[in-house]
C-alpha positions as CSV (number, residue, x, y, z in Angstrom):
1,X,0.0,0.0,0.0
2,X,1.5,3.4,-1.4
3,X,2.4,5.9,1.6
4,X,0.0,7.7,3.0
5,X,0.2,11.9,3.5
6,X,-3.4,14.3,3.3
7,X,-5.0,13.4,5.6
8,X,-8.6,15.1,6.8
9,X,-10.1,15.0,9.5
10,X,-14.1,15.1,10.4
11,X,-15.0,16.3,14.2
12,X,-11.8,18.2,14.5
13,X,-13.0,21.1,17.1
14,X,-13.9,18.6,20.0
15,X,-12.6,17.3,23.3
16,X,-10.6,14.4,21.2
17,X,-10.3,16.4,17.8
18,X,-7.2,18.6,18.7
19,X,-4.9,16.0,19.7
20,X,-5.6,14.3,16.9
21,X,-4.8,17.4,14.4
22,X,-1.7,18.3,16.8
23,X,0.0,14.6,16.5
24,X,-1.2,14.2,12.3
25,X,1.0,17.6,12.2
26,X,3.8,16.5,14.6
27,X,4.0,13.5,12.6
28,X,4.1,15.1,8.9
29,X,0.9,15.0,7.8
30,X,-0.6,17.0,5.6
31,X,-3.7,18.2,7.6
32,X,-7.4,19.5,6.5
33,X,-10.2,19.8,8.7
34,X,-13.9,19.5,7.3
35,X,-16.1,21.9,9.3
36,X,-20.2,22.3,8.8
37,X,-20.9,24.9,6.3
38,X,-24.3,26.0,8.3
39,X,-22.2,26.6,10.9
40,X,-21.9,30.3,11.4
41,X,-18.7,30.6,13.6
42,X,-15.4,28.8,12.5
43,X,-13.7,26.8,14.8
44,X,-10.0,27.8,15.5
45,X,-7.1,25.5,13.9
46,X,-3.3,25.6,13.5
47,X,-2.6,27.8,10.9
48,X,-1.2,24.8,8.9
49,X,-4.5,23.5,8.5
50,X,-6.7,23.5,6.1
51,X,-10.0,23.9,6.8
52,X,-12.9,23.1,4.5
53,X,-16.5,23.8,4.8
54,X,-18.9,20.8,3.7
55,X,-22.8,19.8,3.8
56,X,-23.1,16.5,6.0
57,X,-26.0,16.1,4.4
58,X,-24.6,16.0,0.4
59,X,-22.5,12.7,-0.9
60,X,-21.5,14.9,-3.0
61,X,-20.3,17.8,-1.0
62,X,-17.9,15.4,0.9
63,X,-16.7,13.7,-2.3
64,X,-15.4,16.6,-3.7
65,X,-13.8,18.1,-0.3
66,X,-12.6,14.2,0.0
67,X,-11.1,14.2,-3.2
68,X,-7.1,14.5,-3.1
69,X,-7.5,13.3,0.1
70,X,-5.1,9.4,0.9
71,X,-7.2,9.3,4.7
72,X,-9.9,10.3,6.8
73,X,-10.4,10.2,10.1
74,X,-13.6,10.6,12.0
75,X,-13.7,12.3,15.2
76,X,-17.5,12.6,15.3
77,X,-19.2,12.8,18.6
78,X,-20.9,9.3,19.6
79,X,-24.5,11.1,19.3
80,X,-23.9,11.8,15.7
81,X,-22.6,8.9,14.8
82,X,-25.9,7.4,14.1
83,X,-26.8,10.2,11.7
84,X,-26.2,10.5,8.7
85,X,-23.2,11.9,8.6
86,X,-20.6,9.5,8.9
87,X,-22.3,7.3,6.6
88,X,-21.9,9.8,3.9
89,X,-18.9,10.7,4.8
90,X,-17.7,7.2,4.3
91,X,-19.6,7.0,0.9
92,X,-18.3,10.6,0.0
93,X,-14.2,8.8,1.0
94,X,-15.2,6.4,-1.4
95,X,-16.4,8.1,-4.3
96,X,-13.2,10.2,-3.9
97,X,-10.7,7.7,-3.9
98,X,-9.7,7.8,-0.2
99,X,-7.5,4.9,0.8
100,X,-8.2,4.5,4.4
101,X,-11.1,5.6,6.5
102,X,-11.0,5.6,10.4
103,X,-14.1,5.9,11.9
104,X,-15.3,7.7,15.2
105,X,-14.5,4.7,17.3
106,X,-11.8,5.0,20.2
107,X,-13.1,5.0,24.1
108,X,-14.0,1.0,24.1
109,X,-14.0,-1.5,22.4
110,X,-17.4,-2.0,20.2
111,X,-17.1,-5.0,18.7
112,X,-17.0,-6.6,22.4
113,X,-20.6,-5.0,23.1
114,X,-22.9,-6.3,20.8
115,X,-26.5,-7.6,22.1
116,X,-25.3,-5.8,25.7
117,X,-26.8,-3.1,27.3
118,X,-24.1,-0.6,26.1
119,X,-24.0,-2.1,23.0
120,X,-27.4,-0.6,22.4
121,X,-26.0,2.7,23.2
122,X,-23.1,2.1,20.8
123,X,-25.5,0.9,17.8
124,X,-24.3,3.7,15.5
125,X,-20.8,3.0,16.4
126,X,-21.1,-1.1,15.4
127,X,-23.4,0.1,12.3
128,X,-20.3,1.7,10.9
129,X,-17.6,-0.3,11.3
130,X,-20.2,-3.6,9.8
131,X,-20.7,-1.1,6.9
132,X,-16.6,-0.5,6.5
133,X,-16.3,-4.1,6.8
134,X,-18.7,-4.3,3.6
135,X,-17.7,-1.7,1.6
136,X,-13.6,-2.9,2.0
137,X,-14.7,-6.7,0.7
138,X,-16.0,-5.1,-2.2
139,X,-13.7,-2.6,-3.3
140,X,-10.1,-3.7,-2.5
141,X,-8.7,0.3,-2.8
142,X,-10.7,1.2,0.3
143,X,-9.4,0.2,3.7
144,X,-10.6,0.9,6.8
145,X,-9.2,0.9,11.0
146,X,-10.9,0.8,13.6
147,X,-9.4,1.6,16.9
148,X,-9.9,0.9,20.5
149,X,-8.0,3.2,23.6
150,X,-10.2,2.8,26.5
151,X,-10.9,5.7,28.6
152,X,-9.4,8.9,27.9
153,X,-7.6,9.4,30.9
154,X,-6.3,12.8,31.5
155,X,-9.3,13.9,30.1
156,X,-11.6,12.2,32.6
157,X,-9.4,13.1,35.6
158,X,-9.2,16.8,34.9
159,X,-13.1,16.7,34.9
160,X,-14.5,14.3,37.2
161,X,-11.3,12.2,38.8
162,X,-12.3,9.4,36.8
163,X,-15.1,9.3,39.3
164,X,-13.0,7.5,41.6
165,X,-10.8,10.6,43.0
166,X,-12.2,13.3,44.7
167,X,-9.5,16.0,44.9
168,X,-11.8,18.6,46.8
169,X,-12.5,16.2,49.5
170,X,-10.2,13.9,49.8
171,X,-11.6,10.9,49.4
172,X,-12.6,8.0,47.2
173,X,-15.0,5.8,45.2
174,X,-14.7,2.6,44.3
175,X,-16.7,0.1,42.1
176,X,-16.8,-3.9,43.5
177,X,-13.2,-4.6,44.8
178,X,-11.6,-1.4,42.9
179,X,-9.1,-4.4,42.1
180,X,-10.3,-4.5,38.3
181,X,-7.9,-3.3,35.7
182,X,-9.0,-1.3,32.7
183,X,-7.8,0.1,29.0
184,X,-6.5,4.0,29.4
185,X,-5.5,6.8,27.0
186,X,-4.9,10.2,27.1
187,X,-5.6,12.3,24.4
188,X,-2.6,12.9,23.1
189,X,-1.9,9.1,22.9
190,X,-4.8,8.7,21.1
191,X,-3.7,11.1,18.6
192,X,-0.4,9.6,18.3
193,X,-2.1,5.9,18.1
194,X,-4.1,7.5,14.7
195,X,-0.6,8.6,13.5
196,X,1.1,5.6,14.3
197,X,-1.9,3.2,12.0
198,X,-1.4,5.9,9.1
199,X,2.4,5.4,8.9
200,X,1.7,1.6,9.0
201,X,-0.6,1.3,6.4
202,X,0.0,-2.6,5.4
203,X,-0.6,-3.8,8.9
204,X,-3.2,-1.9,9.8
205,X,-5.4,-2.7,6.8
206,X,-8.8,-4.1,7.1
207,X,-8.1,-4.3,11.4
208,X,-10.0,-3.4,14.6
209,X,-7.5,-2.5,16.8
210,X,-6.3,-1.7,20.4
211,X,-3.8,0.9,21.7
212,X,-3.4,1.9,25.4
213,X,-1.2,4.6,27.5
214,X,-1.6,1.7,30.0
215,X,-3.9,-0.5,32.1
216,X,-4.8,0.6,35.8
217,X,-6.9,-0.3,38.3
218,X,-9.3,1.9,41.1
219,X,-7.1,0.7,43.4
220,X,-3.7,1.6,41.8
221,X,-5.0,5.1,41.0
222,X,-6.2,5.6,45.0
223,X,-2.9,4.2,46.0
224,X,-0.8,6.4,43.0
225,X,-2.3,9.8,44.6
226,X,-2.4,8.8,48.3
227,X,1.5,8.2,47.6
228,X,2.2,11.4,45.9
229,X,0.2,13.8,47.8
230,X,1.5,12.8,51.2
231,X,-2.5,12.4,51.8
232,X,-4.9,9.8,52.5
233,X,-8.5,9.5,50.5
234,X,-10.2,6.7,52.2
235,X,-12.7,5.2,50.1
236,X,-16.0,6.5,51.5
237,X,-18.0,5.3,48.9
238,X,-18.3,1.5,47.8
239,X,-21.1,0.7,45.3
240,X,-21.2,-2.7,43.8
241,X,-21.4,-2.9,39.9
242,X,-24.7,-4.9,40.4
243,X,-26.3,-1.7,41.7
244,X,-24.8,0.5,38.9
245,X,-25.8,-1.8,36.3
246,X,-29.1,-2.1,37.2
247,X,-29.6,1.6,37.3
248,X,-28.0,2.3,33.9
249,X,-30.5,-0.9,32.5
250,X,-33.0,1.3,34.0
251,X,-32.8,4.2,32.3
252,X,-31.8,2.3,29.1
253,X,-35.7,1.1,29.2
254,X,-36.8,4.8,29.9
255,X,-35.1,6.1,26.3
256,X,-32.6,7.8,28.9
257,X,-29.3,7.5,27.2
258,X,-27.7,8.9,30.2
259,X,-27.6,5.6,31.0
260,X,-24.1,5.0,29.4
261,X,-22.2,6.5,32.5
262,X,-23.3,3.8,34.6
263,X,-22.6,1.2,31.8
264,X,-19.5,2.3,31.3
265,X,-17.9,2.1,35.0
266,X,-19.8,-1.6,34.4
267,X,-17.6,-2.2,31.8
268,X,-14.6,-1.0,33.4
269,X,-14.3,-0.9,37.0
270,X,-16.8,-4.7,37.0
271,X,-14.9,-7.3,39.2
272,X,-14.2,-9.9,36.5
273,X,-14.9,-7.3,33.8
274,X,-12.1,-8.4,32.0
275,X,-11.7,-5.4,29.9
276,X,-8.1,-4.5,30.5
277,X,-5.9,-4.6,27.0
278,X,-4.0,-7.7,27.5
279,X,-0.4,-7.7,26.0
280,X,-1.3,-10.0,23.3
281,X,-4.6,-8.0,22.5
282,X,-2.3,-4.8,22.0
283,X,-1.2,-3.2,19.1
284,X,1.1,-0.8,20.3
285,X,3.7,-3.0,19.2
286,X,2.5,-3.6,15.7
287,X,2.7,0.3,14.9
288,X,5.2,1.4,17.0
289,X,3.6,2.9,19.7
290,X,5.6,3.1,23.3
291,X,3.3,2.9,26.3
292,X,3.0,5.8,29.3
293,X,4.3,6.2,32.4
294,X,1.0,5.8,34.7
295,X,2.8,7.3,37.7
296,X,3.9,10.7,35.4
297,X,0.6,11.3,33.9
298,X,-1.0,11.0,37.4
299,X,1.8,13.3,38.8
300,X,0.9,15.6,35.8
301,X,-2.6,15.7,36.3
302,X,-2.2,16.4,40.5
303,X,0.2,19.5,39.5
304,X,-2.6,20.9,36.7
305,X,-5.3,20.8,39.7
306,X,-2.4,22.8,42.1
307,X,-2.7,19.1,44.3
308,X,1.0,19.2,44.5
């Protein structure tokens, strides 16, 4: 497969978005980002971007910003994923000649989820990547990755401690045992994992993959902040993933979507769960992707919250 170099990006502007654009560029890319031409204010990029205003709605419209273009990747927000508009993107790559699409997976891994409760959630998500799997058998110039990273990490501790880390008051909450280990990114390894599969088009052809900064547990994380503040934050509150899943189901039968928090720290933080990336699951070593330092990224985040 011929080397890949312009690459655009769909989604661009959101929490995920600018790592992605900011590790394309660091890497060598050749960047463009597609932006929605009803939208009435632009969204600030790097000034080596090129940004292009398309209609979602037109096959065409994305066919000819598409065209010229080797990759796309879709940074989409999980609500609109089971729009239209990734679906026409991918038609619109197509048409245009794109050789490798990457859809608006990341966070976990959907191909694990179908027929669950979260699953039903993630519908749009496992639509997609079934209709890449299609369209790929039958054309043999389109290719298509789909990629895994588990919980965005630094992102979810600067907002909410990973719900397990309360910073303010010093203390803790943890899901079943808190022993359970689970798949973690942070953005910006996220964006280099996209970088990494675009460099390494042969191997990453046709795949569902999984990349991680690292795995962690409740426990670890509990234990990694106790040690670096000098502080204790005794677990106060202990909920058992029975309970949580059986509120999330809940509003899952209500239409309440809302429902995915709950489903997710299932998933996760689950005794027995078993949704940690295993070595052998791991394609970090297949593109060339060194893991993180779990103890420097928690460090990081403590000093970004003035915790240390």
């Amino acid at each position: 497969m011929s080397a890949i170099k312009n690459v655009t990006v769909l989604g661009g502007s959101g929490n995920l978005g600018p790592a992605i654009i900011n590790e394309l560029l660091v890497a060598g890319f050749s960047v463009t980002a597609l932006t929605r031409a009803e939208n009435s204010a632009t969204p600030s990029f790097p000034d080596s971007v090129r940004v292009v205003p398309v209609d979602y709605s037109s096959v065409d419209s994305l066919k000819s910003a598409l065209t010229g273009q080797d990759a796309v990747v879709s940074v989409i927000a999980t609500a609109a994923v089971g729009s239209s508009a990734q679906r026409n993107a991918i038609d619109g790559a197509l048409a245009a000649g794109v050789k490798r699409f990457i859809p608006s997976e990341f966070g976990i891994n959907t191909r694990k989820v179908r027929g669950t409760p979260i699953g039903k959630i993630l519908g749009g998500k496992i639509a997609t990547v079934d209709y890449l799997e299609e369209l790929a058998a039958k054309n043999p110039g389109f290719t298509w990755t789909g990629l895994t990273t588990g919980l965005f990490f630094d992102w979810g501790l600067d907002r909410f401690g990973l719900g397990i880390v309360n910073l303010k008051d010093k203390t803790s909450t943890v899901v079943d045992s808190g022993n359970e280990k689970f798949q973690a990114s942070t953005l910006a390894q996220v964006g280099r994992a996209v970088a990494h599969i675009l460099q390494h088009p042969a191997e990453t052809a046709n795949k569902y993959i999984g990349t991680a900064s690292f795995n962690l547990s409740q426990n670890e994380l509990i234990a990694l902040v106790e040690e670096l503040t000098g502080q204790k934050f005794p677990v106060t509150t202990r909920i058992t993933s029975e309970e949580l899943r059986k509120k999330g189901e809940e509003k899952l039968e209500k239409g309440d979507f809302s429902a995915f928090l709950e489903l997710l720290t299932v998933h996760n933080n689950a005794d027995g769960a078993g949704n940690a990336l295993l070595e052998e699951q791991s394609a970090n070593g297949l593109i060339g992707l060194p893991y993180e330092d779990l103890r420097k990224e928690v460090e990081a985040w403590l000093k970004r919250a003035a915790a240390l």
